[in-house]
C-alpha atoms as one frame of an Amber mdcrd trajectory, in Angstrom:
protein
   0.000   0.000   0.000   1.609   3.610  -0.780   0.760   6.529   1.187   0.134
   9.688   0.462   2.765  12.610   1.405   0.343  15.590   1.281  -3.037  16.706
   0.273  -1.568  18.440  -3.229  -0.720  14.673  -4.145  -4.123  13.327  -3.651
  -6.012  16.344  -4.740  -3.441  16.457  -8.359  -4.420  12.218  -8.710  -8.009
  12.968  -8.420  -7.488  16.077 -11.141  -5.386  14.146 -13.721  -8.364  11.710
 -13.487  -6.137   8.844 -12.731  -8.420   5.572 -10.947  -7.429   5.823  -7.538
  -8.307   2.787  -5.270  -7.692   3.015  -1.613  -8.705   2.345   2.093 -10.288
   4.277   4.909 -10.688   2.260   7.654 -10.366  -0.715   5.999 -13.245  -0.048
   3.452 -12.395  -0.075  -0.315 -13.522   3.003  -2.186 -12.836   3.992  -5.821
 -12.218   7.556  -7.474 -12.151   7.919 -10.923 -14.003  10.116 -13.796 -17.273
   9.728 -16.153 -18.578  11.891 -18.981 -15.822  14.691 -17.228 -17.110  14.237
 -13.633 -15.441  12.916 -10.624 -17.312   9.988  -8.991 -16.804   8.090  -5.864
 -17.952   4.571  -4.623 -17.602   1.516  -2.334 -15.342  -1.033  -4.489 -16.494
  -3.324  -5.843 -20.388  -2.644  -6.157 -21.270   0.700  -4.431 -23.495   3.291
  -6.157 -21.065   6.147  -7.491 -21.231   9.329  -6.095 -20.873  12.043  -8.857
 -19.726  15.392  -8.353 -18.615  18.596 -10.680 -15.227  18.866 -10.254 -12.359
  17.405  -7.802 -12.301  20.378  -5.569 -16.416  19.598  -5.075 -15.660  16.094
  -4.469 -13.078  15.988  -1.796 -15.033  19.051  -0.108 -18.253  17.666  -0.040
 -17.978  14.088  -0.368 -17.863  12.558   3.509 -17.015   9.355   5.014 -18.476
   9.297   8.519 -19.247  12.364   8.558 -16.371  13.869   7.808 -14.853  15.423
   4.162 -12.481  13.492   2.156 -10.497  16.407   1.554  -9.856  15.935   5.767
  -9.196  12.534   5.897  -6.019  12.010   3.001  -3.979  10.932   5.896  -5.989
   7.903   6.579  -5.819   7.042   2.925  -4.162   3.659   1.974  -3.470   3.693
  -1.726  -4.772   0.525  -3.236  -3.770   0.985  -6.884  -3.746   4.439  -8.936
C-alpha cells in the first residue's frame, strides 16, 4: 500500500483523473471520472457518487461524517 505525502498529491491524482483505489478504515472506495465528472464509490459494487469537479468532491464528499479532503492521511493507496 503507498501513502500519500500531502493533500496536493491526492487532490493532483483525483485532477489528472487517474483511478485511484484506496482504504479508509479498511473499506475499499474507488475515485475515478465519467462523462468529465469525478465519482466516488464503495469497491467493488457501491453506487457512485458524482460530483462537478475534484475540488467539489473531496469538499463535499464525507465518510463518517467527515470530508475526504480531511481525511487524506488515513488514505491507503490501493492501486492508482
Amino acid at each position: 500500500m503507498l501513502n500519500l505525502k500531502n493533500f496536493q498529491e491526492f487532490y493532483d491524482a483525483v485532477e489528472m483523473g487517474l483511478d485511484i483505489e484506496f482504504f479508509i478504515d479498511g473499506i475499499r472506495y474507488n475515485i475515478s471520472w465519467q462523462n468529465n465528472k469525478p465519482f466516488i464509490c464503495v469497491c467493488p459494487d457501491g453506487e457512485p457518487n458524482y460530483y462537478s469537479d475534484t475540488q467539489d468532491l473531496l469538499d463535499n464528499h464525507k465518510i463518517d461524517g467527515v470530508p475526504i479532503k480531511d481525511l487524506w492521511q488515513n488514505i491507503d493507496i490501493y492501486a492508482m
